[in-house]
N, C-alpha and C positions, 0 to 999 in steps of 0.2 A: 075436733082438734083445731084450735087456732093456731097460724103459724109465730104470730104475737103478740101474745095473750095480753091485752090493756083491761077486757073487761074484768078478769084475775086479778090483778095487779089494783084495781078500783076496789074491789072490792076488801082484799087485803088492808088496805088505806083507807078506806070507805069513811071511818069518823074521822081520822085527823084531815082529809082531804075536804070533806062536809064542812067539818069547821073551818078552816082555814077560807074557802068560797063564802060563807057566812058572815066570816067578820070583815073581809073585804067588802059586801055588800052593804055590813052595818057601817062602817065607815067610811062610804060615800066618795073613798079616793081610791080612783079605779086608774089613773097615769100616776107614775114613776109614783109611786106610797113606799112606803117605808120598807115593805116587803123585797119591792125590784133591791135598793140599798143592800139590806140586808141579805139576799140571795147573789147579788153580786162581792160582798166581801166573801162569802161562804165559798165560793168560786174558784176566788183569786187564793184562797186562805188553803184550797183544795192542789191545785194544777202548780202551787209553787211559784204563782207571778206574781208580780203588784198591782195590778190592774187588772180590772175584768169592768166589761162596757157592754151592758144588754143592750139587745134591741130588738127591732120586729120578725128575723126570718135568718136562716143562716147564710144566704142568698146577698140577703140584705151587709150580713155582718163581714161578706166578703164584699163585697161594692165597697162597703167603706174603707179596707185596709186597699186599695186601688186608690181610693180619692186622697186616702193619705199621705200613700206616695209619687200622686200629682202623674200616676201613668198614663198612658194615653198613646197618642198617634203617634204612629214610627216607633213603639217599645215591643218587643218581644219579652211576654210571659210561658216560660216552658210548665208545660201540666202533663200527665198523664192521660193515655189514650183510653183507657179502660178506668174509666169512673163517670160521674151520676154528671150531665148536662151541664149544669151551674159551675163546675168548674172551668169551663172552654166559656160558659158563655158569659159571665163576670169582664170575662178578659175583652171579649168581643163589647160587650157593652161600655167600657170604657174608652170604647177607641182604639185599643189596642192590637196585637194578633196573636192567638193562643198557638203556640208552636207544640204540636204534642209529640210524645215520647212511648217509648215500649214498656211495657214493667217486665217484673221479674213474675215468674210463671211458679212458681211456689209461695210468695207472698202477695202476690196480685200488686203492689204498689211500685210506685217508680222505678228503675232501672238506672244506676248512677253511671255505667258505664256507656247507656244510651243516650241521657243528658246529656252526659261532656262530650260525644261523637254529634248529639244536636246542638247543642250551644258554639261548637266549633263550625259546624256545619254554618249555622246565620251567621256566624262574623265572617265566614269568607265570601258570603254572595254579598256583606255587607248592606244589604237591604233595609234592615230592623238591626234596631238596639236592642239588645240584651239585658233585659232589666229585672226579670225577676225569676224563682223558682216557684210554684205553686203544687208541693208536696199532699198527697189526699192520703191519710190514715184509713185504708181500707177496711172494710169487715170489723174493722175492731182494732188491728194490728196497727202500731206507729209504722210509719216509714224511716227510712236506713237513715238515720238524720247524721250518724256518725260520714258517712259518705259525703251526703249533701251537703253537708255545711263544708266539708276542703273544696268541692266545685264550686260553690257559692263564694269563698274566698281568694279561689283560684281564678273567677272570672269578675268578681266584681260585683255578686246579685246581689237581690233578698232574697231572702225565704219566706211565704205564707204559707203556713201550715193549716189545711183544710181537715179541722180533727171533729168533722160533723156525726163519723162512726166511729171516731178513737176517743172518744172521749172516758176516762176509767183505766185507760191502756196506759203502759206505764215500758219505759228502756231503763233497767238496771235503777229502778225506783224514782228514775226522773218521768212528770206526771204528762201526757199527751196534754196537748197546750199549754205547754209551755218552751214549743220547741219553737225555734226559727224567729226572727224580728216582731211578726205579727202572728199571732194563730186567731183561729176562727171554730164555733161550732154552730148547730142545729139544736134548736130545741122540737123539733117536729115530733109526731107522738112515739112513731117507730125506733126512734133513735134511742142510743142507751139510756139516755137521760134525755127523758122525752115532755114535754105538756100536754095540755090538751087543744092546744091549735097550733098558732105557729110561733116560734120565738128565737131566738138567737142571739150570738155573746159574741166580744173582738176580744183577748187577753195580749197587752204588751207588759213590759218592764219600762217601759219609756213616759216621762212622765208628759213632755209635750205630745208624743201623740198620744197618749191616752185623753187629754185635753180636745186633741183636736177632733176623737173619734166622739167624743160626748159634744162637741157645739156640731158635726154633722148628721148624727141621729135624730137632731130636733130645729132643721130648719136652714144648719147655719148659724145660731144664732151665736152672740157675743155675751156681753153682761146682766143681758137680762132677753124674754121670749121676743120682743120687737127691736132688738140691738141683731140685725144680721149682719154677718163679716164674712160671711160666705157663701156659697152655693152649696148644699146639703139636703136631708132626705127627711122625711117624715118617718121614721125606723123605731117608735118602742116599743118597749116589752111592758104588756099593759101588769097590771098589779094583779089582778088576778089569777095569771099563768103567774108570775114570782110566786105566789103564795102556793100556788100547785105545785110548781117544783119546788119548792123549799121542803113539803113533806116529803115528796118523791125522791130528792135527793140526798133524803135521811137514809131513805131506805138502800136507795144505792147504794150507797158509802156505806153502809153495816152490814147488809147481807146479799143485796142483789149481786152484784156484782162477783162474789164468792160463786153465787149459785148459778151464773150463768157459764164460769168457768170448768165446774161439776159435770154440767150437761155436757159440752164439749168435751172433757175429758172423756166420758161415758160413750158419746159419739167414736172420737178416736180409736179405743182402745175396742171398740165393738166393730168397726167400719176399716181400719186402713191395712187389712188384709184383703178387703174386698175392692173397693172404690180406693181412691186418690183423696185422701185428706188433707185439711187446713197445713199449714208449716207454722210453727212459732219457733222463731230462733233463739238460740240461748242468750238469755238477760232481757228478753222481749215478754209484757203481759197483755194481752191482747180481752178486751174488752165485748166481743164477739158481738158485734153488731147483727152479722149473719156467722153462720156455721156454713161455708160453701164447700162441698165436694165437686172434684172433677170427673169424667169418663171421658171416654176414649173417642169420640165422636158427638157431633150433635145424635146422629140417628137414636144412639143408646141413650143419650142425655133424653131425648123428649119420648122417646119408648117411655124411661123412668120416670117422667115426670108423668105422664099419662098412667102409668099402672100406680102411684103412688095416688091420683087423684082419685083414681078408682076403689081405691081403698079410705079414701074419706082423708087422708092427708095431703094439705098445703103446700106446694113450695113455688122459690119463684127463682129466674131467670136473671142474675145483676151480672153485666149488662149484655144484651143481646145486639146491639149494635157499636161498636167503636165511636170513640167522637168522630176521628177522621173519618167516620164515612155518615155521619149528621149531614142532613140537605144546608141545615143551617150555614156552613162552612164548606159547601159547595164550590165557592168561589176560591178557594185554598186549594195549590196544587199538591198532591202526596202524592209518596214512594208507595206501595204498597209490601214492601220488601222491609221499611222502617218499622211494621207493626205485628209483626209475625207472628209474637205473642199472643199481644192483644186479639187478634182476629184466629186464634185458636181457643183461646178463653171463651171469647161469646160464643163459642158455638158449645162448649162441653163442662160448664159450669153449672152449677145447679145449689140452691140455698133452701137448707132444711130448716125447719120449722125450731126458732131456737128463742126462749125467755127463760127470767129466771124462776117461774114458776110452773115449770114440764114437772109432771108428774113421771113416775120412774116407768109406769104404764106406755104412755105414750112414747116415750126413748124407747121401750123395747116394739112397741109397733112399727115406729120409724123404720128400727136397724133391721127385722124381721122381714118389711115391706123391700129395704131395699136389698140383702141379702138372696131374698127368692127372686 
């Protein structure tokens, strides 16, 4: 059992994915070809924005909505304690300092009432400006953006929406990225919408920054490849991966995404008399990047993950460490009373084995394994 299943998933696609690698090759344009064009209108034509802007990594695709809004030294960007590295360190790389925050313990994403108690918190040491929110669509699930955006308005932010696992997820049919000023996703392979190395996409509504996020993906440049007007990155998304996702995200959009909803459904209805299951809130479609259940302890959490390996299933552990306790950010003093949440999460979390092509066989080994 894989816990996600890509070689599946290849093979299901096998000839349109063959082809598509083939005619890329036959037409000898391997940067920005007609493919990346046409996967980024599919995109924007998807998520309900005007704008989608590939580039090299999702990593990459949030550097740039940072450069966009000129952040830097002396800005505070609030993130979430409990997600994937690149979110604190984005922040940190620009100069900036990533203020983190608690989430909520049934949807694992931000905490709106944590934010505004930390946003209120740096304006009265006064130390750091307050310049952005950086929202991460956990698991699959969007985050509270109804919340977000009145603090966001109430103090003056942006909003980056980090929808690298929400991509597919949708609040009351409005599409994960296209919440907040800027959003960002991952095309990494694991992701819902994933390639086969690395790739990643900016979506605005804005038509100067959309502009300015295409002359920084390739150098800076201006009117033409040796017209530089600015300092920017080397960030595309070669044609080959376009051409991969462009079959893969057929498949998304017509049935995956259906069927990864199924498995989770199956999961639920099998598991949340036993264990601590996912939360999706009403008018919330979540994307399931992972399927995470909770226990009561680490002790039990890694008992289960141990007896689960023993039986030939996968799972893994997101995230076993809180940012605020990364050596990276050593140098940042924290509450440890600020993350109560979070640093209960890493120790009793646990992510099952979850694509869209689980066979109904291995769902019932899953829920059997974890059951006894």
């Amino acid at each position: 059992m894989q816990f996600r299943d890509l070689k599946q998933q290849y093979h299901a696609l096998k000839n349109e994915i063959d082809r598509a690698m083939i005619d890329v090759a036959e037409s000898g344009n391997f940067i920005h070809g007609q493919p990346v064009r046409d996967l980024e209108t599919a995109l924007a034509d998807y998520t309900g924005v005007k704008h989608c802007v590939a580039c090299a990594n999702g990593t990459d695709a949030l550097t740039m909505a940072m450069m966009t809004w000129g952040i830097g030294p002396g800005d505070a960007v609030f993130v979430p304690d409990f997600t994937f590295f690149s979110s604190g360190e984005i922040v940190a790389h620009a100069g900036a300092t990533p203020v983190f925050v608690d989430v909520h313990e049934d949807t694992f994403n931000i905490d709106a009432n944590e934010l505004d108690r930390m946003i209120q918190k740096v304006k009265r040491e006064g130390v750091l400006r307050p310049k952005a929110i950086l929202a991460v669509d956990l698991f699959g699930l969007p985050a509270d953006y109804v919340a977000l955006n009145g603090i966001a308005e109430k103090h003056g932010l942006l909003i980056l929406e980090d929808g690298a696992q929400g991509f597919g997820g949708n609040i009351k049919g409005k599409m994960a990225c296209s919440f907040g000023d800027i959003a960002t996703t991952s095309f990494f392979p694991a992701k819902p919408l994933g390639c086969y190395g690395d790739g990643g996409a900016v979506f605005t509504d804005d038509d100067e920054t959309a502009e300015l996020l295409r002359s920084i993906r390739v150098h800076g440049k201006g009117a033409m490849k040796y017209d530089n007007v600015r300092i920017g990155l080397n960030s595309r998304l070669d044609t080959l991966q376009a051409a991969i996702l462009s079959v893969k995200f057929k498949a998304f959009r017509d049935y995956e995404i259906g069927a990864v909803n199924a498995v989770a459904e199956r999961y639920t209805h099998e598991l949340e008399s036993v264990v601590k299951t996912p939360a999706v809130p009403p008018g919330y479609y979540s994307s399931w990047a992972q399927y995470t259940i909770k226990l009561d302890d680490r002790k039990q959490r890694d008992a289960l993950q141990a007896r689960l390996k023993e039986n030939g299933i996968p799972s893994m552990v997101y995230y076993p460490k809180p940012m605020h306790r990364q050596a990276a950010f050593a140098g940042q003093n924290f509450d440890e009373n600020d993350y109560r949440v979070t640093t209960k999460l890493a120790d009793t979390v646990l992510s099952l084995p979850m694509h869209p092509y689980m066979k109904d066989e291995d769902i019932a080994l899953v829920v059997k394994a974890i059951k006894q």
